[in-house]
N, C-alpha and C positions, 0 to 999 in steps of 0.2 A: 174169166179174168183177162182184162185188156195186155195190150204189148207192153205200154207202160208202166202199168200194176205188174207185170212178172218181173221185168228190169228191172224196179223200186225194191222186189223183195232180193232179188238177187245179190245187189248193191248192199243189202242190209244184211244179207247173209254173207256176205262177205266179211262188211265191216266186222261184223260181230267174230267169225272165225278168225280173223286176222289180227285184228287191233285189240276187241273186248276180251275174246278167250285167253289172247295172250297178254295181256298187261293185268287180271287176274290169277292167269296159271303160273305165269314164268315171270310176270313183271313186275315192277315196284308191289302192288298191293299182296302178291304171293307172299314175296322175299320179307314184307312189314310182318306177315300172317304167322311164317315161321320163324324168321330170327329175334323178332319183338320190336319194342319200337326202339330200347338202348343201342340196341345192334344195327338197327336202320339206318338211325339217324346220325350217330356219333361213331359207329364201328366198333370191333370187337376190343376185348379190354385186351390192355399191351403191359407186357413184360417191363417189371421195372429200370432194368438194365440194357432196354433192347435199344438198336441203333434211334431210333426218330426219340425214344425218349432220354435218350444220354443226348444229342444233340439242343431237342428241346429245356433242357437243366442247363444247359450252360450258354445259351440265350439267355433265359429266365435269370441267371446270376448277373449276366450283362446290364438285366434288366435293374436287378438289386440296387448294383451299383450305386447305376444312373439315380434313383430315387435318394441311396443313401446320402448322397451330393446334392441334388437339388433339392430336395422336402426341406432340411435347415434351414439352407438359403433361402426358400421362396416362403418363409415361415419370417422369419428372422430380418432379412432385408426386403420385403415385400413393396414400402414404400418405394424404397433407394430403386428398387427392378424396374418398375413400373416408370419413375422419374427417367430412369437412364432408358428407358426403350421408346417413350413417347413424348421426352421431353416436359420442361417446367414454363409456366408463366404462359407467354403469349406465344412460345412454340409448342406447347400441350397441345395434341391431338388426345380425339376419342381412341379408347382402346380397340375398337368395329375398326376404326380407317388406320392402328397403326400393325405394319406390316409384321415389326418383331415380337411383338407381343401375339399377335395372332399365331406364329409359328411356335412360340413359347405353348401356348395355352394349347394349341390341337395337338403337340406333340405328349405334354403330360397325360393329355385324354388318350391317345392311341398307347402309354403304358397303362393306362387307368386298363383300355379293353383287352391289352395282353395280357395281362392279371386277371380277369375275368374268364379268358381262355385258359387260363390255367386251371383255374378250379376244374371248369367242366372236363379238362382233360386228367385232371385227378381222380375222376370217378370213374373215370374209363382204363386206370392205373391199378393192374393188380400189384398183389403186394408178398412176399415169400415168407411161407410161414413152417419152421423148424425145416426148412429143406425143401419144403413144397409148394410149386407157383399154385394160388388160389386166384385163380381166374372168375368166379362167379360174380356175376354183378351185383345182389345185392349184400354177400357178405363184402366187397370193395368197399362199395359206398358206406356202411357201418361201420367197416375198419377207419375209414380216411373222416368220419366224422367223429365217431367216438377215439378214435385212439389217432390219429391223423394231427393234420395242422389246420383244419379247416376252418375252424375262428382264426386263428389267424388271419389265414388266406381271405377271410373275406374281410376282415378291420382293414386289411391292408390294399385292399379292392375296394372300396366305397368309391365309385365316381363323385363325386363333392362337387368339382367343377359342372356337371351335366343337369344335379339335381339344384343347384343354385341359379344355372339356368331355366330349369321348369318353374321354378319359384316365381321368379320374375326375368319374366320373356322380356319386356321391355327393357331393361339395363340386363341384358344375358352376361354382361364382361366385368358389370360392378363398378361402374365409372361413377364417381360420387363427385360433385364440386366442392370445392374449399368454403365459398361464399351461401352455401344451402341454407344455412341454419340449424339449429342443433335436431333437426332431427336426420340431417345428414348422418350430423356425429354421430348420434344415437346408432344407427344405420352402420354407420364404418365402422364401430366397434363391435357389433353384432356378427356382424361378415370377419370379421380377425379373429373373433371367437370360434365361428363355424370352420375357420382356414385353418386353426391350429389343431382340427380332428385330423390332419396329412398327417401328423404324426404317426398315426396307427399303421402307416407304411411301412414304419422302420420294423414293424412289428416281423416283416419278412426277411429281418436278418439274422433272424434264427435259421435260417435255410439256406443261408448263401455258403454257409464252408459243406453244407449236403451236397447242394447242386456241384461246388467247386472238386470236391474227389472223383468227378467222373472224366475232370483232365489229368489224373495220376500217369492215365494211358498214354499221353503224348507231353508232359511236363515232368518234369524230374521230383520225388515226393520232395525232397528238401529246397528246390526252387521254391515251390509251391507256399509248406511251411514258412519257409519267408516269407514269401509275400501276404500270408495269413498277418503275421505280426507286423509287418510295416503297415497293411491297410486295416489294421485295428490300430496300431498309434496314428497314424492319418483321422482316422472318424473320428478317435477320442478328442485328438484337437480339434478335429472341424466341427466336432458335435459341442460342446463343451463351448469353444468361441463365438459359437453362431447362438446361443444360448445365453449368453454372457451379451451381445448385444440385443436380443429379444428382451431380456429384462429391462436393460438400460433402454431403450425406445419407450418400452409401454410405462417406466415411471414419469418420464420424460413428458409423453405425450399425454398422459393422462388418459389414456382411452380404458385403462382397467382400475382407475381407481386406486391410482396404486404410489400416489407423490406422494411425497414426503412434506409438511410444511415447518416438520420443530426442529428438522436438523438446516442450520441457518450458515454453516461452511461448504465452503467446494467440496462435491464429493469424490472424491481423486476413484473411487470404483469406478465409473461412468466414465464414456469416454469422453476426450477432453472436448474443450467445446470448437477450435477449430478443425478437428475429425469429424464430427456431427454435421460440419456446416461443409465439407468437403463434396466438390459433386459427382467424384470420379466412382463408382460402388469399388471397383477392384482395389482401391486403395482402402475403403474402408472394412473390408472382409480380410484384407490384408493382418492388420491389425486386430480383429478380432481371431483369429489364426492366431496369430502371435500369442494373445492373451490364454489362450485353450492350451498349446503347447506348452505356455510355464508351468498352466498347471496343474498337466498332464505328467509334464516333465520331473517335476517336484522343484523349477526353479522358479519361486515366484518372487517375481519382481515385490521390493519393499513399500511401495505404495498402494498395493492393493487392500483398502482398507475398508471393507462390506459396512452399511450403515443399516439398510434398511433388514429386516429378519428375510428377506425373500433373498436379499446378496448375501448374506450368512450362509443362509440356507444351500444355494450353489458354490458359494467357495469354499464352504468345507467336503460337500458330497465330490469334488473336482479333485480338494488335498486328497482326500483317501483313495479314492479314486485311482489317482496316480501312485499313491505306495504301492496298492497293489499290482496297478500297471506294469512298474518297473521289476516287480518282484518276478512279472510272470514271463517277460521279456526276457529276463535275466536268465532264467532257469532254462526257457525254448530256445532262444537264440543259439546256443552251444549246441543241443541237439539237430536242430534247423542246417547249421553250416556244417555238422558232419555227416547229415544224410543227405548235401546236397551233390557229395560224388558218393555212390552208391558202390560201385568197385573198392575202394578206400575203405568203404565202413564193412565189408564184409573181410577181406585178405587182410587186413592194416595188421593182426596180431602177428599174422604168417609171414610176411613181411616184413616186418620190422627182425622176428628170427633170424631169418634168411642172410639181411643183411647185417646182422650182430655174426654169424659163424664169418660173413666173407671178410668182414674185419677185421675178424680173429685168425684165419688164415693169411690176412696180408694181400689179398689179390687186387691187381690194379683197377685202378675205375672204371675204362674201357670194359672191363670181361667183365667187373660188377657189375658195373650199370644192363647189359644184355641180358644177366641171369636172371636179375631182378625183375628185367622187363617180361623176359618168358615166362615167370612165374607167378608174375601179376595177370597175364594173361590166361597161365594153364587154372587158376586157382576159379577166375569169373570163368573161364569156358564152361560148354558141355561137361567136359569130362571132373572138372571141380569140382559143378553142383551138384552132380551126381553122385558125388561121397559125399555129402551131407547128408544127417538122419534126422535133419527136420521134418521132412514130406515123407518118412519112409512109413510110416502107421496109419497112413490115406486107407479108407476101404477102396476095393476093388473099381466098387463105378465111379467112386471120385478121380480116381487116379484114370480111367480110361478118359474119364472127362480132361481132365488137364491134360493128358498125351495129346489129345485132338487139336485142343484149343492152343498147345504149343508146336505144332507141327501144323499147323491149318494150313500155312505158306508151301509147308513143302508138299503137302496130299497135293495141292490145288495145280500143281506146276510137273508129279507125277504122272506118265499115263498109264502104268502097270499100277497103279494106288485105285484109280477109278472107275476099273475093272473087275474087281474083286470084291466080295460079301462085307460086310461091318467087323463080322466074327471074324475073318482072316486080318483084315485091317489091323483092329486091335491091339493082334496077337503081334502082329511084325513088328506096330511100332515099340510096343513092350520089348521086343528084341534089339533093338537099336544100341548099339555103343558108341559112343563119344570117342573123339580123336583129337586130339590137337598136332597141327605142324609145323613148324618152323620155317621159315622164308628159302626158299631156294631147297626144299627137301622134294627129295623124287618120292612121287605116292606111290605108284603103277606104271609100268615101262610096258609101252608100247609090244604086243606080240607076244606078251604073260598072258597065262588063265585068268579069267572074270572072277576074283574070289569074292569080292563086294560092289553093293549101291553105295556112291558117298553124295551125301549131302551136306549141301553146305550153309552154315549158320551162320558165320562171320568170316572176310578174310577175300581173299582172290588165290582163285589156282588159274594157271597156264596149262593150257592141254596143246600138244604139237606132235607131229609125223614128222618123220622122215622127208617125204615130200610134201609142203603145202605151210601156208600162214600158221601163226600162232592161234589160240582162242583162248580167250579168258573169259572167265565164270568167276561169277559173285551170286551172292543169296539171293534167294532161296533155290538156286538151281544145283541139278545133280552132272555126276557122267557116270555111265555103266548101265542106265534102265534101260535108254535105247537099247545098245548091246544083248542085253539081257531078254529083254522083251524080245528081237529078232530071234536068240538062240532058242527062245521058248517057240515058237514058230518053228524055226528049220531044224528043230528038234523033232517036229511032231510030224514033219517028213521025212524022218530020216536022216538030218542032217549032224553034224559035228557041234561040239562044243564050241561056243565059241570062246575067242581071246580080246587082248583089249587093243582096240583100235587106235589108241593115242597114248601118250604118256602125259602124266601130271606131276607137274612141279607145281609145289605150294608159293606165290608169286611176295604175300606176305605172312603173317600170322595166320591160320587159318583154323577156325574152329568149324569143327565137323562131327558129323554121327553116319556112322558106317552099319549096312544091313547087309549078312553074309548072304550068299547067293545060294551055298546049300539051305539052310533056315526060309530062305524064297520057296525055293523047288518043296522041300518037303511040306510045305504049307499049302501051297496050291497046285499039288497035286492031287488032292479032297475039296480044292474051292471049285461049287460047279457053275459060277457066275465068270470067272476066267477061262475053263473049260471050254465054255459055252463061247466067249470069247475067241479063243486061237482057234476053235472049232469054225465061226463065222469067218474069221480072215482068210483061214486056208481056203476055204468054198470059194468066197472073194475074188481072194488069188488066182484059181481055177479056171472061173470063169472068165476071165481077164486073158486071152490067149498075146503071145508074149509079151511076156513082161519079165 
């Protein structure tokens, strides 16, 4: 074999060790062999609740919105849109050369494609069943189809715009002339047909108050509840108005066959005719707003008088409509404003007590008004909720769950917390008591025994010496772990107990949960992940000569 030919194989055995081996063993084609292609391609199925998918729900609602405002509109005043973005007469441009309409048209396509994203991310969407995430792919995918929204999701996902462009490539934007001839017409009423399937968008407003519960977390529930009712009478009118002018056009226009020729008076239903002849669109949406809110409202103006059976038809499905509208407004709105302070609707009974005894006593407003105040605050504290027997019949994993998930701030900001076993964790924070104190109340002075870890949940404390600046703490931070954590250390040399290095004056309200330091020590004195700990730092130490 020549010099060339060994080099040639060399090269190739290379390649093949290097590149071939590895991009079969460990690369793409491995990872497709064993995780499948679901998992390949799209990644593993996510938690319904989890961060990317509560963020992704409340896009997706953004997205609702947007549709449930434009789909009427661009249904309903589709001429007047088109008029007002590219101009009439001899200032009509093509829809290709006009700038607003292009930005119009590619932006409903870019929600057309995030609807499309969504489905596929719904199939990657486990779902909880009696307590248990079911993560398997093809029970998802059969959940989210059989028992799912997924006819919905896709009535309300149809690109229309995209597939009327494949139709006919040559007019992709639907530009038709006035002057064509009737098979224009023919043509322009065919496409008004095909544009009134947008409807099936609104079909995803069944999922807009789903998506919208996963801002409970950072919106107050009874802001929220309001704003469910204000943007369900908003739709009612805007849906209903824009409705009320899609009839009136297309009798008007004649494109569905739908004039009238034996009723021979004005028909005051229809808007008047110099509205019609109006070139401004926002004044003429204006006005058809107006009409939807009467009669939504239940206040309909007395000339609304339906002629043809199709305005029958919508002004009475609008009257009852609105009874029941108002029926339902009436009965939430009460509820809506008293869960929009959530302190109020839990103490209001206690409270209101409180202040009937200081009444009855005669005490002045000054010391009423502070008792009240601290009792509105002891009542929502820590130590409140914790006389409540609402949560007390939680089984055991539920409740170690909720400890976690209510204390996540303070584990995360302990260092003696992230040292220690699950099984220890658990057990401390179950030990935990609630404190509340008063503005200017000393917690711990300075040169006392270490009898507690306090954490703090709401409020500011002042911690100060003797010699040196103030220091103020606010949530979710503690004083005493350091302390404690050292003691546990120069404990384990032989040292003293320690005391507390600073005093704590509460600076205002301060809601707290306190964790005794004996209930510390006898706990992990058996933890061997802390153990193991103070065990490494001493060595540490050691080796570190002075220090």
């Amino acid at each position: 074999m020549s010099v060339s030919q060994t080099s040639a194989a060399r090269y190739a055995a290379t390649v093949r060790d290097r590149y071939l081996k590895r991009w079969l063993v460990t690369g793409p084609l491995a990872r497709l062999r064993r995780d499948g292609c679901c998992i390949f391609f799209f990644g593993g199925v996510m938690h319904p609740d989890g961060r990317f998918r509560s963020s992704w729900n409340m896009a997706m609602a953004a997205a609702i919105i947007y549709c449930s405002v434009v789909v009427p509109i661009e249904i309903a005043f589709e001429t007047d849109m088109v008029e007002s973005m590219c101009g009439t007469g001899e200032e009509k441009v093509k829809r290709a050369q006009c700038t607003d309409f292009q930005l119009w048209f590619w932006l409903n396509f870019a929600v057309d494609v995030w609807f499309i994203i969504d489905i596929i991310l719904n199939f990657r969407t486990g779902f909880v069943f009696e307590g248990l995430f079911v993560n398997d792919a093809w029970k998802v995918a059969k959940h989210y189809m059989l028992r799912g929204t997924f006819f919905i999701d896709v009535l309300g996902s149809f690109p229309l715009n995209l597939v009327l462009m494949s139709v006919n490539p040559s007019n992709p934007y639907g530009d038709i002339e006035e002057d064509s001839g009737g098979d224009a017409t023919r043509m322009n009423r065919m496409l008004r047909l095909l544009r009134m399937s947008k409807l099936a968008k609104l079909a995803r407003m069944f999922k807009l108050f789903k998506y919208l519960e996963g801002a409970e977390a950072i919106i107050d529930p009874g802001s929220l509840q309001l704003f469910k009712l204000i943007f369900i009478s908003l739709f009612s009118c805007h849906l209903f108005g824009c409705a009320w002018w899609l009839i009136s056009d297309l009798e008007l226009s004649g494109d569905l066959g739908l004039e009238n020729d034996w009723y021979t008076e004005e028909n005051k239903w229809q808007p008047a005719n110099w509205l019609r002849q109006e070139p401004k669109l926002h004044i003429k949406y204006l006005h058809a707003f107006f009409w939807g809110a009467a009669m939504v409202t239940s206040m309909v103006p007395s000339d609304v008088m339906p002629v043809t059976s199709l305005e029958v038809t919508l002004t009475v499905t609008a009257m009852f409509y609105g009874l029941m509208m108002n029926a339902y407004v009436i009965s939430s709105l009460t509820a809506a404003l008293g869960a929009m302070n959530s302190k109020k609707e839990i103490v209001g009974a206690q409270i209101q007590r409180i202040k009937s005894l200081l009444l009855i006593k005669h005490v002045p407003a000054d010391i009423r008004s502070r008792i009240l105040e601290y009792y509105e605050y002891q009542y929502t504290s820590s130590a409140g909720l914790a006389q409540m027997t609402v949560l007390n019949n939680m089984p055991p994993a539920l409740k170690a769950t909720l400890d976690l998930a209510s204390n996540r701030r303070l584990i995360t900001r302990c260092p003696i917390f992230r040292q220690m076993t699950s099984a220890s964790l658990l057990m401390l924070l179950d030990k935990m008591t609630p404190a509340v104190f008063v503005p200017n109340q000393v917690i711990v002075v300075e040169g006392t025994p270490l009898l507690a870890i306090y954490f703090i949940i709401k409020g500011i404390v002042m911690l100060s010496r003797d010699s040196g600046p103030c220091e103020k703490l606010t949530e979710p931070e503690n004083w005493g772990a350091d302390d404690y954590l050292r003691a546990c250390l120069e404990e384990a040399e032989g040292g003293s107990t320690v005391m507390n290095r600073k005093t704590a004056r509460a600076g205002t309200y301060c809601d707290a949960i306190a964790l005794s330091t004996e209930l510390m020590t006898a706990e992990l004195a058996t933890d061997s992940a802390f153990q193991e700990y103070v065990q490494s730092e001493i060595e540490k130490a050691e080796s570190q000569p002075n220090t």
